[in-house]
C-alpha angles and dihedrals in degrees: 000000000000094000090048088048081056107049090051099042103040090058088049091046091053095037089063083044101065101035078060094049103044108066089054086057089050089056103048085041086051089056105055087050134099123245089262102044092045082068080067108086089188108035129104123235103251097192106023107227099218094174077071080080092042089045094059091059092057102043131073095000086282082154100056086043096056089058096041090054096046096052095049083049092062109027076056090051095050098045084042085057105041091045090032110061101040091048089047089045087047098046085048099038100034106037098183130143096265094046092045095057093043093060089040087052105048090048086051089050086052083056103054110080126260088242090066091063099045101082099048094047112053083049088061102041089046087053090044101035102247100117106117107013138106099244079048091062108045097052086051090052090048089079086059095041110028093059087049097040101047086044093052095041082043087070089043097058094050079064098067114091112242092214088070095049083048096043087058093043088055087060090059101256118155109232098256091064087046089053090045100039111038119010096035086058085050111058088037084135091048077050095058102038094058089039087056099038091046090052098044082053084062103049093050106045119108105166098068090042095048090041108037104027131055110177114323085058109031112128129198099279084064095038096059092049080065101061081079116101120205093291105348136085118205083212089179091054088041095043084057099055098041080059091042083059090036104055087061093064087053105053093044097052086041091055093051106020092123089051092055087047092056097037091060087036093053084039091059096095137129125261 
């Protein structure tokens, strides 16, 4: 029965694989095409063009939007953080009315789709100045990353023992140093997952940046829509960079993918 279980799981195991896999090696083919050869779905490519690669760094400020998009990425995943782990201690250590409703209400905001937002916010940040800024971006994308941040480090902090917090308040430690000291040590792979989900929310987005940034803010997802000329696509130049914003993703998951499989392992837990 083993071996049958086997047969039928281990085909369908490898047939997902694949459709995963293979639009990652399109791409990569794509990119070491030429213009014409890119129009072949199904062709090789016979002399690999590798300044495909070179010429994405000097067209359409793909460069300045690299680094725009890696320092709102990170300046969203440490406000997410900050703001993120007291509000979701506090909705698990102290349960009242107001914190109820606070968690309630930032996993209903995750919910409600990106579009709803767009509108009213690039009215406010035209009347405040912050269209088109960084500090501008990563308090727009803290509407995609804090929900989701304070939900997944909520389960982590159910995991968390109360006798150990106790222990400690026994001892005579203010809650901040509980929160510092000892849970926050605690849920470090609850830590790492959300950092890397909200920056890889980042990375991928394409309606904030679209909506609420022109040129000082524009990040890669942008940056690649503007590879297209008035009619034509240059599919070999956008295929690259699509594979230069790609390769990222995969190292980082790569580094810590042991520490994702045990923060959703250790945020599996029952309410």
């Amino acid at each position: 029965m083993r071996k049958m279980r086997k047969l039928v799981i281990y085909p369908v195991l490898i047939f997902i694989s694949i459709l995963f896999v293979f639009p990652i090696l399109w791409m990569a083919m794509t990119a070491l095409k030429t213009p014409i050869q890119a129009t072949n779905f199904l062709s090789l490519p016979t002399q690999p063009q590798w300044h495909n690669f070179a010429d994405v760094w000097k067209t359409s400020g793909f460069g300045n939007a690299f680094l725009n998009t890696f320092e709102i990425g990170l300046g969203t995943v440490l406000i997410s953080l900050l703001v993120g782990i007291p509000m979701a201690y506090s909705v698990v250590r102290y349960p009242v009315r107001v914190t109820n409703f606070a968690g309630n209400s930032m996993l209903f905001m995750r919910i409600i789709p990106e579009t709803v937002f767009l509108l009213p916010l690039y009215v406010i940040f035209r009347k405040t100045g912050l269209f088109d800024t960084k500090i501008g971006m990563i308090l727009a994308f803290q509407i995609i990353t804090l929900p989701y941040t304070i939900w997944l480090l909520r389960s982590f902090i159910m995991g968390v023992p109360d006798e150990i917090e106790n222990a400690a308040r026994i001892d005579g430690c203010a809650e901040i140093e509980i929160l510092w000291r000892i849970t926050l040590p605690l849920i470090l792979p609850g830590v790492l997952t959300s950092s890397i989900m909200a920056f890889i929310s980042v990375w991928t987005s394409l309606l904030f940046p679209l909506t609420l940034a022109y040129s000082k803010a524009e990040t890669v997802s942008v940056a690649i829509s503007a590879f297209k000329g008035y009619g034509t696509f240059n599919w070999p130049v956008m295929a690259a960079a699509a594979v230069c914003i790609t390769i990222p993703q995969i190292l980082m998951f790569s580094l810590i993918n042991k520490y994702l499989v045990a923060g959703y392992t250790m945020g599996a837990v029952k309410e």
